[in-house]
Structures are given as structure tokens and as C-alpha cells.
N, C-alpha and C positions, 0 to 999 in steps of 0.2 A: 359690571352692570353700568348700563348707560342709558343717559336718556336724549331724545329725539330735537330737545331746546336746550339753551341755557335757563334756568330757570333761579327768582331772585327773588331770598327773604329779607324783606327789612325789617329790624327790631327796634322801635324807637321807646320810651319813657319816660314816665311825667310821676309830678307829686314832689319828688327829691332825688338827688343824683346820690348815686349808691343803693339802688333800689333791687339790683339783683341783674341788671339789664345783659351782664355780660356773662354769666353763669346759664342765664337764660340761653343767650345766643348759642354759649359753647352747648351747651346741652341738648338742643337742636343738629348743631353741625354734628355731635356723638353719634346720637339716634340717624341720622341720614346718612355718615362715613360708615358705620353699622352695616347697611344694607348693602353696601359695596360702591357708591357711589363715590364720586369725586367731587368733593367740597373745598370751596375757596371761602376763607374767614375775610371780614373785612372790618377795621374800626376806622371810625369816622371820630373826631378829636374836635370840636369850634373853636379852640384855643390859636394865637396868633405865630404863637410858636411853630419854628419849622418842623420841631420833632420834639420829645421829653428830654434829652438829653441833658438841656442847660435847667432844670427844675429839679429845685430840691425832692427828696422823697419823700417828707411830711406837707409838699404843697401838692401831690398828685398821688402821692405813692412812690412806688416801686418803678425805676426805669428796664423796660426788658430789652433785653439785647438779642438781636434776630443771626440767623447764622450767616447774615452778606454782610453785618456791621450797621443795621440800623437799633436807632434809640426810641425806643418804640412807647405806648401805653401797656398798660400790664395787663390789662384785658388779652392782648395776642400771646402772653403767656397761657390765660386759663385754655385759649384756642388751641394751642398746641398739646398738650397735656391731655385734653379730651379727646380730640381726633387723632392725638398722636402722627402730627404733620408737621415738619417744618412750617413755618408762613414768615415770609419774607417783607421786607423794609418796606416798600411799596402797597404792602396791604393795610398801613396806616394811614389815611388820609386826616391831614390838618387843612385850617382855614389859611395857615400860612404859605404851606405851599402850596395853596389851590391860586391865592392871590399874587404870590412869588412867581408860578407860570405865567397867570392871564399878563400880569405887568411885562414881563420879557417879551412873551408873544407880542404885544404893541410895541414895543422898541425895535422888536425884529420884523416888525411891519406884515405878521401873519394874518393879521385881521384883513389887509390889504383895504387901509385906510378907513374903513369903518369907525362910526364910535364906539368904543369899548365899554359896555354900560355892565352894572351886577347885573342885569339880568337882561340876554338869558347868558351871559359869557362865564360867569362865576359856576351857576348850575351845570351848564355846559361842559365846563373843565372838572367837575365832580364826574360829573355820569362817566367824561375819557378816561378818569383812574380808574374806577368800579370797573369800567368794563374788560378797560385793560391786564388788571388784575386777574378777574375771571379768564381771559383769555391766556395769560401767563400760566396758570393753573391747569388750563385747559377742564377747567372745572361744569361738570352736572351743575352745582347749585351754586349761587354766590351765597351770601350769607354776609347781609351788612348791620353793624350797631351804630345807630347814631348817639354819638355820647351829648351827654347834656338830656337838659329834660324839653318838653314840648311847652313854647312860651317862652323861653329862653330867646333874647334878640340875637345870640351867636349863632344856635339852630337854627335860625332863619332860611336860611341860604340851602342849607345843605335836605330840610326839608320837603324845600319848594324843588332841587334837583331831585328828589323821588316821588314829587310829584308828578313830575314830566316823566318819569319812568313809566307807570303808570299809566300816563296819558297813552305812551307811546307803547307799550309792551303790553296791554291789560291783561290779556290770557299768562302771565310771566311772571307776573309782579303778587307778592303778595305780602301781606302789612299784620307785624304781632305787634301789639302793644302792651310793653308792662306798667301796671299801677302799684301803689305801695294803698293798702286801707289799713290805718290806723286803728289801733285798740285801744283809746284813753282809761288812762288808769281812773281817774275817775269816774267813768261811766261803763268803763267793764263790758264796753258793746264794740263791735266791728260798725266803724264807717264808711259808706260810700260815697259820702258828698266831695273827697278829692279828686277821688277815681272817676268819680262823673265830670271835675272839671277838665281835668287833664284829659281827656276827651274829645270835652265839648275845644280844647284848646287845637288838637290835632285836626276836628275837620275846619277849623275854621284856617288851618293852613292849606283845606284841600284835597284833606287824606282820611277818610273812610276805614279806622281799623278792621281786618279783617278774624284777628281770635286778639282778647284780652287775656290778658296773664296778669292772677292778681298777686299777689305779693302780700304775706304778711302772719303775724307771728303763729296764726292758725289757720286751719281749712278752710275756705269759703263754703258758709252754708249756704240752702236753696235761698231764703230768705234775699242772701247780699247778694246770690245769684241774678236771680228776678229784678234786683231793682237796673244792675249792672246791665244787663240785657234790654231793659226798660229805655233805663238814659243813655248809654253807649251806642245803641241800636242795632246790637245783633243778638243773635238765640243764644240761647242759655249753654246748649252745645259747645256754642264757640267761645265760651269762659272757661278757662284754669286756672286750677285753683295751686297757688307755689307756698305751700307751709314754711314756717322757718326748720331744716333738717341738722342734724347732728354733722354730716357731712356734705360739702358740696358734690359730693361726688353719686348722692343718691338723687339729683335733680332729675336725670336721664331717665331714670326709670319711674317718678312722679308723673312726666310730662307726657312718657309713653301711653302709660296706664290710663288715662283721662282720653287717648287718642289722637292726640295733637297731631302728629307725622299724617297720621291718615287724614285728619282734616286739613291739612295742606297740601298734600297730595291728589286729594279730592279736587279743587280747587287750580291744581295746578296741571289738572288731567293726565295725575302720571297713579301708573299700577302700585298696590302695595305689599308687601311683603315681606315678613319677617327671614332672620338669618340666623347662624348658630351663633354670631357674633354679640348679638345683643345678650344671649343667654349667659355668655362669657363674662359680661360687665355684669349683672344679675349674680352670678354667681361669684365676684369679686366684691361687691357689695353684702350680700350676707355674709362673706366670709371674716371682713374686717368688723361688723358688726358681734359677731363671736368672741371678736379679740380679750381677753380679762386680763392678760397682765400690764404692767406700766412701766415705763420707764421714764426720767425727769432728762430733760439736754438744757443745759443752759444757754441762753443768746446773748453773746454780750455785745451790746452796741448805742447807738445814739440817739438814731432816728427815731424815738420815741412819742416823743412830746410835742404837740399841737397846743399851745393853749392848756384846759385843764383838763384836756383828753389824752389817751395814746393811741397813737395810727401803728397800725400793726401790718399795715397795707405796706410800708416799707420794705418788707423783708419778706413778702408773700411767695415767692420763688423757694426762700431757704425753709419755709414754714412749710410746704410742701412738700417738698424734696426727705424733709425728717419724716413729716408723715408714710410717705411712700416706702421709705428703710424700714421704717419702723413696723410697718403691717408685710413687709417681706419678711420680716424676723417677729412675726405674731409676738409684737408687743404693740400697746400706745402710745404714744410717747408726748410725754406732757412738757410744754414747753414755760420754761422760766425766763420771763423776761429779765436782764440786769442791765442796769443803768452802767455804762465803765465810770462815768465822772464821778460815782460814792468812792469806787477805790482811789483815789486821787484824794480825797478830801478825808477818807477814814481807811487804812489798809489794812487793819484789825476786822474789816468788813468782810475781807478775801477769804473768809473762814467758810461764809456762807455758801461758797462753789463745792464745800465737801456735801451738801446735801444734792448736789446734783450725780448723774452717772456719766454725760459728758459734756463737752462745752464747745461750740462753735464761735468763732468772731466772725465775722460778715463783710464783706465789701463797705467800703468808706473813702473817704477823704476831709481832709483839713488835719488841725490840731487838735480839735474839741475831743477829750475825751480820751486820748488817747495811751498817756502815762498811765490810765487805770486800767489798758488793755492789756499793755506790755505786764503792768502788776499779774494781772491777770493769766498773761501765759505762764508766766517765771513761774507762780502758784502753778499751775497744772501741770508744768514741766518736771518739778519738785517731787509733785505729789502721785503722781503717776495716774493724772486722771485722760481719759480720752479725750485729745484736740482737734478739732478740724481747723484749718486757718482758709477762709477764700477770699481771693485778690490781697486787699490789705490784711486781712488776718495773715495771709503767709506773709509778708514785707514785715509786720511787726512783731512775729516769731521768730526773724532773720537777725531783725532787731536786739531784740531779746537775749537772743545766742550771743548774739556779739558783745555786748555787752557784760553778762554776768559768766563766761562761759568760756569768751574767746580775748578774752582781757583788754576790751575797748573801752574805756570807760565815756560814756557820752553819746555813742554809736546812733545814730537815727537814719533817720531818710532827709533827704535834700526839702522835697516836700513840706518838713515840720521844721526840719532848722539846716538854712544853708550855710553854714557855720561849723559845724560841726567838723571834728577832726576825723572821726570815723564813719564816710556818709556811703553806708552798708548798703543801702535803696538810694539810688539816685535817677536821676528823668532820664529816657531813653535818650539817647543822640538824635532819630531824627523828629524830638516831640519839642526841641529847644525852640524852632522857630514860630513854633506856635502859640507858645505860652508870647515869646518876645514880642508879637505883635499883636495877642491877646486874639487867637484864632481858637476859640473854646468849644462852636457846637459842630458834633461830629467830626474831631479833630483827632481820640484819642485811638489806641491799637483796640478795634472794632470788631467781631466778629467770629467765627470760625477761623480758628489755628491748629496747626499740627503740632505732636510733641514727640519724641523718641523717648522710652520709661526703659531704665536699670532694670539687667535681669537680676532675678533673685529679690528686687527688691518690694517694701509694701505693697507698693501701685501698681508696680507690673502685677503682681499677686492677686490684687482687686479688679481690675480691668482683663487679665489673662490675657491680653497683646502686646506685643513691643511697641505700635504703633497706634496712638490716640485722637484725637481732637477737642477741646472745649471751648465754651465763646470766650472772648477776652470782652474786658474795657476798662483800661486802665494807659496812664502816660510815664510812669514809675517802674524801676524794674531792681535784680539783686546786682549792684555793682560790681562788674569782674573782677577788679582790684583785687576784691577782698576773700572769692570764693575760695582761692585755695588755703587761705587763712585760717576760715568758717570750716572746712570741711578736714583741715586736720586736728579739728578739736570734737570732729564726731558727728557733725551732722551730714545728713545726708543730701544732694542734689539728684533726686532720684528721677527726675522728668526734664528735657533739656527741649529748646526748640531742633527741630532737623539739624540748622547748620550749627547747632554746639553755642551760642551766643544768648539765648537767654533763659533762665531757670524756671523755671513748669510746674516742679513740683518739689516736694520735699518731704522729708522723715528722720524719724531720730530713733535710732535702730537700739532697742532693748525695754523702750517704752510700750507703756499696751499699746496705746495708737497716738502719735503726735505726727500727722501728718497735714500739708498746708499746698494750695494750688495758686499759681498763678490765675489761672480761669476762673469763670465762674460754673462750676457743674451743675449749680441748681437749673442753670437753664435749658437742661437736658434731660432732669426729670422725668417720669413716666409713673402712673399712679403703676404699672403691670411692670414696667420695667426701672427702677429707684436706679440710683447713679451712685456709680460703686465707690466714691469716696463719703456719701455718707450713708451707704450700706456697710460698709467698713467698722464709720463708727459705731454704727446701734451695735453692731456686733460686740466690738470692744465696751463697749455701756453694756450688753450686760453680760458679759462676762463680769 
């Protein structure tokens, strides 16, 4: 199905950032990919940064890795997962490379001598990505989130560029706005007075919302309704209402239900109509809803701790990926945060991993934390509980082996100590020159790769083909040195690249599951189709 325009939702948000903005958007793009149309996701970033890549994950979250090798916002994660679409490097737009362009353009004298002023050249070079993107796509709808909230002096710019959209497109353009209304515990009442300012914030950039999406731990009744319609200035209609749910994944059919699709479609004078499609996610929602048994996976990693909070947003990709296993194999699966730096300071602690069913370590880097990971495998290795290792979880199960297993005493990766006499992980060859001149963002092995999988072995087993792919990012790899050392003491190198040169995957053959990826397969995910290394394990958890 197709339509006759391009046609473009902007999602923007006020009140506090983490408001729901991007759950929103994915769950828009759902409902409209649904009907058969072709949808381009786009996230908008104010940050000066080129990409996420060089930011910690308790400063933004989770970095998501795209299948061409971008370092993206993790919002283009939830996009994928919903519409079940690749979306590529390019459908992240930052303030940095919006100003990274305009600046070269004047050195390469495109402006052809003009002054280069933010406006209109900054907006300008916003609208050429959007568009560009959509055109890449070949996309029915765009679908952009402007991240940050409204009022924000960073959202300035990229505002004012969908205001000229607007100007210029009106029949085309159309404007959700989410709000967050608070429920003080004190007062035990739902407020509108933020949701009114944040508003009154957006037209005074020029932008007229066209549906409000309220946000918040309960229903919007008529009451919040009417005042919302009142001070926003649009009908009561074009309010919905987004409860806090049990699952993200029931937003889709909240949003349906209320009519929203059709009040944009109205709006954007295109026909509406339902598909067998939408009944499918409908009936994948009751089903996980049914779910009663449980199962515990333990996470062991760092990225914890913010201050006297934990961001859980770090590891949103693998927090996914288990849920997904886990409802293909109708269980729950309850996740156990653990800190690895307790095992480091208390290994009497590592007792505590028998009350879990399996254990995952997670992509990482540095030192911090990490002697309590390796504690950490050695225990599940022992004990014969189910392992997943991704990226660095497999490096410091190589570790591990080497060490207690394959009689290196010392064994590490280059990474935590260049010293070492057994440096089992060492930096790829050609990642030397990078580090040497301190060439860090968007430097490391990026994106979609191939792998060749061991017949007979676990993965091929899981995957059912010889031939795979998963995203990388990572600059560290298993030192060849050592491999034939490692693998006549029993482990397994079960996933190799094409030409035989770097290790993929791995297993330890007589274990229920100790298996560990170079990749990261969380980022392939699919709530309908889970990713068979940790479909593997729920299986192993509960046997």
C-alpha cells in the first residue's frame, strides 16, 4: 500500500525528558507499518556530539548500533523492534552534525559567498537530512522525535526547522505532542498545569500541536480532558490518554483504541483501514499477558549507577531481547540486577548466582568491575549454570578459560593489562592506529558482519544455518596465539569470521549452555522473532 505524498509526523515533548516520547513515536510507526505502508523513523538528538558513541551509558543510556556501523540513540532501537525495520545511521540526526555540515559547506564555499547565519542555514540543513532519509527509505510516512523537551535552548533550532516544514508542506506535516501530568503524592490529584505550560511553550516556538498525548501513571479522565483541550487549544478528540502499562509493547494497541491513526489520517487526507496485521500484535499481547510461570536471568554488569539511582536504560537492548526469549518459551523472565564489583570485594557473595536460572554479562569496557565478572563466570562454569557472554562477556570467558582451565596464570586482555604474559584478547591490528592517535568516535569494528558456525555445533543448532550475521562494536578480539592452546583444553571456537581470522562465537561442549558472541545479538531482537542465542538460553534456564 501506498500513498500519493510523502507524508510527516513530528513527535516532540515537554514537562521532562524520559516522558515516553520515543515509545510514543515507535508505536505510531507499529500502527501505520501495520497497515502496509512504508515508514521511515527518525530521531532528532540536540546534543553537540557527532553520534552516542563516545558517551557513557549512565550519561544517555544504551549506545545502539545500526546495521551500516552507526552509534546511534537507543530510541532507534525501540524503532526497530516495533516496525521490525532495519533503520540506518543516517536516521539519527544531531546538533553536531547538523553544524559539522553547515561549517564545511562554507569552507567549500557552497553557500557561494553568502553569510552563513543559524537561520535559515542550520534549519535548512535539518529539513536536507529528514528529507533525505525519507527519500532513502523511499518512505509513505516520515516519522520524526525531536529529543529534548520544548523550551530547551538546544531544541531551539531543530523546532524552528519543523516549523518551516509546516509553513511549507501544511497539508503534509502534522504535530503530536507528548506531556507527562503529574500525580503528587500529596495531593492524590492529576495535574494539568505542566502540560498547559509545555504547550503554551511549543506555540510560542510557532508550532500549533495538532493531538496531545498525555502521559501518566493513570488514564486521563474527562475532567483533565477539558481543561487540556481548554489551554492547549484543541478538542477533547484530539487528547490521548498513555497510562503507565505493564509492557511497552501494549502502547500500540492503547493508542489505536482512542483512534489516533485515524485522527492523523484525517488530517493528512489519507484513507483508513484496518489489516490482519494489527490483529497479530493484538493477539501477541494477550498471549504474553497469559504468561504465569517465571523464570530469574541474572545481569551482571556496571552500568548501574547514576548518582543514588540505577539507569537500567544501559542495557535496554539485552533487557528486551530476554523478554522476547523468554515469552517465546511462555515464561517471564525476571531480571536480577548484580553489581560484578560486590564479587571483587566479597566472593563468598558468588553464592548468590545459585538463585538465579541463568546469567548473562553484557558488552563493556574498561577495568571497573571486571575481576568480579571473570569470578563470576568461573562460578557458572563450575556450577553448571546457563551463560550467555556478549562482546566483552565472551573476551572475559576466554579469559577465564585461560586462566583457571588452560594453565595461564594471569591471562587477560590487553585492554585491562598490557603486561600481561597471557594476553588471550588483544586489540585488533588494524584498531592500533586509532587508539595511538586517540581516534575514538566511530573508530571501532561497526556494524553488520558475517560469521561461518561449526556444524554440529551449539549455534549452528540455534541459528539452523552455517551462515549468520550480527552487529559488532567493539576494537578487542581472541588472540590467535592462543586459540589452538584454548581449544585443546576443550573449549569451543564455534563461529569464525568468513576468512578464519576472528572468533564469533563460542561454547563449551557438555555444559547445559555456556555460550558467548563476539556480537551483539541483542540488536536483532524482535518482540515475534527473539535471537536464538538468548532463546537458547531461556531454554537452558529452564530446563
Amino acid at each position: 500500500m501506498r500513498t500519493k505524498k510523502r507524508n510527516f509526523i513530528v513527535v516532540t515533548g515537554g514537562v521532562l525528558s524520559g516522558v515516553g516520547k520515543g515509545i510514543i513515536t515507535a508505536s505510531i510507526g507499529n500502527l501505520i507499518s501495520n497497515l502496509g505502508f512504508k515508514v521511515s523513523m527518525i530521531k532528532v538528538d540536540p546534543y553537540i556530539n557527532i553520534d552516542a558513541g563516545t558517551m557513557r551509558p549512565t550519561e544517555h543510556g544504551e549506545v545502539w548500533v545500526t546495521e551500516d556501523g552507526g552509534e546511534t540513540d537507543q530510541d532507534l532501537g525501540n524503532y526497530e523492534r516495533f516496525i521490525d525495520t532495519n533503520v540506518l545511521k543516517g536516521n539519527n540526526i544531531t546538533t553536531g552534525q547538523v553544524y559539522r555540515t553547515v561549517i564545511e559547506k562554507e569552507r567549500n564555499l557552497e553557500y557561494g559567498g553568502k553569510t552563513v547565519e543559524v537561520i535559515p542555514h542550520i534549519p535548512d540543513e535539518i529539513r536536507r537530512r529528514i528529507m533525505d532519509a525519507g527519500e532513502r527509505d523511499d518512505a509513505d510516512f516520515v516519522l520524526i522525535e525531536i529529543g529534548g523537551t520544548v523550551g530547551d535552548y538546544q531544541s531551539a533550532l531543530f523546532l524552528e526547522a519543523m516549523r518551516h516544514f509546516k509553513m511549507n508542506m501544511k497539508e503534509n506535516v502534522v504535530f503530536v505532542h507528548v506531556v507527562f501530568l503529574p500525580v503528587p503524592s500529596n495531593l492524590g490529584e492529576m495535574k494539568t498545569k505542566p502540560a498547559q505550560h509545555s504547550v503554551r511553550e511549543l506555540n510560542q516556538a510557532g508550532i500549533v500541536p495538532d493531538i496531545i498525548v498525555g502521559r501518566s501513571r493513570f488514564d486521563l479522565d474527562e475532567p483533565r480532558k477539558k481543561k487540556l483541550s481548554l489551554f492547549g487549544n484543541v478538542e477533547i478528540k484530539d487528547i490521548i490518554s498513555a497510562p503507565d502499562v505493564p509492557s511497552i509493547y501494549e502502547v500500540p494497541i492503547i493508542l489505536e483504541e482512542q483512534g489516533i491513526i485515524e485522527n492523523l489520517f484525517e488530517r493528512l487526507g489519507i484513507k483508513y483501514k484496518k489489516n490482519g496485521k494489527y490483529d497479530d500484535w493484538k493477539k501477541f499481547i494477550n498471549r504474553i499477558k497469559n504468561i504465569k510461570n517465571t523464570i530469574k536471568i541474572g545481569i551482571i554488569g556496571k552500568y548501574f549507577d547514576t548518582g543514588d539511582f540505577s539507569l537500567e536504560d544501559s542495557y535496554i537492548s539485552v533487557i528486551e531481547s530476554v523478554k522476547h526469549a523468554g515469552w517465546n518459551n511462555n515464561v517471564n523472565p525476571e531480571i536480577i540486577w548484580i553489581d560484578s564489583k560486590k564479587f571483587e570485594k566479597d566472593p563468598s557473595k558468588l553464592k548468590e548466582l545459585d538463585k538465579v536460572d541463568g546469567i548473562i554479562i553484557p558488552g563493556g569496557f574498561g577495568s571497573s568491575g571486571v575481576e568480579g565478572k571473570i569470578n563470576a563466570i568461573e562460578y557458572a562454569r563450575k556450577k553448571n549454570i546457563p551463560y550467555l557472554g556478549l562482546c566483552y562477556g565472551m573476551q572475559l570467558a576466554v579469559v577465564e578459560y585461560a586462566r583457571n582451565v588452560c594453565g595461564m596464570p594471569g591471562a587477560n586482555s590487553t585492554e585491562i593489562s598490557k603486561d600481561t604474559k597471557y594476553p588471550v584478547i588483544d586489540i585488533m591490528e588494524n584498531q592500533k592506529d586509532n587508539l595511538k592517535n586517540k581516534k575514538y568516535g566511530a573508530t571501532m569494528r561497526l556494524g553488520r558482519y558475517d560469521a561461518v558456525l561449526k556444524k554440529g555445533s551449539t549455534v549452528y543448532g540455534l541459528y539452523g544455518k552455517e551462515n549468520v550475521s550480527e552487529r559488532h562494536r567493539h576494537r578487542y578480539e581472541v588472540n590467535p596465539k592462543f586459540i589452538s592452546q584454548i581449544e585443546e583444553k576443550g573449549l569451543v571456537f564455534s563461529g569464525k569470521s568468513p576468512d578464519g581470522t576472528l572468533m564469533e562465537f563460542i561454547e563449551l561442549p557438555g555444559h547445559k549452555y555456556f555460550v558467548g558472541t563476539q556480537g551483539h545479538p541483542e540488536f536483532k531482537s524482535r518482540p515475534l522473532r527473539p535471537s536464538p542465542l538468548f532463546d537458547g538460553l531461556i531454554k537452558a534456564a529452564k530446563r
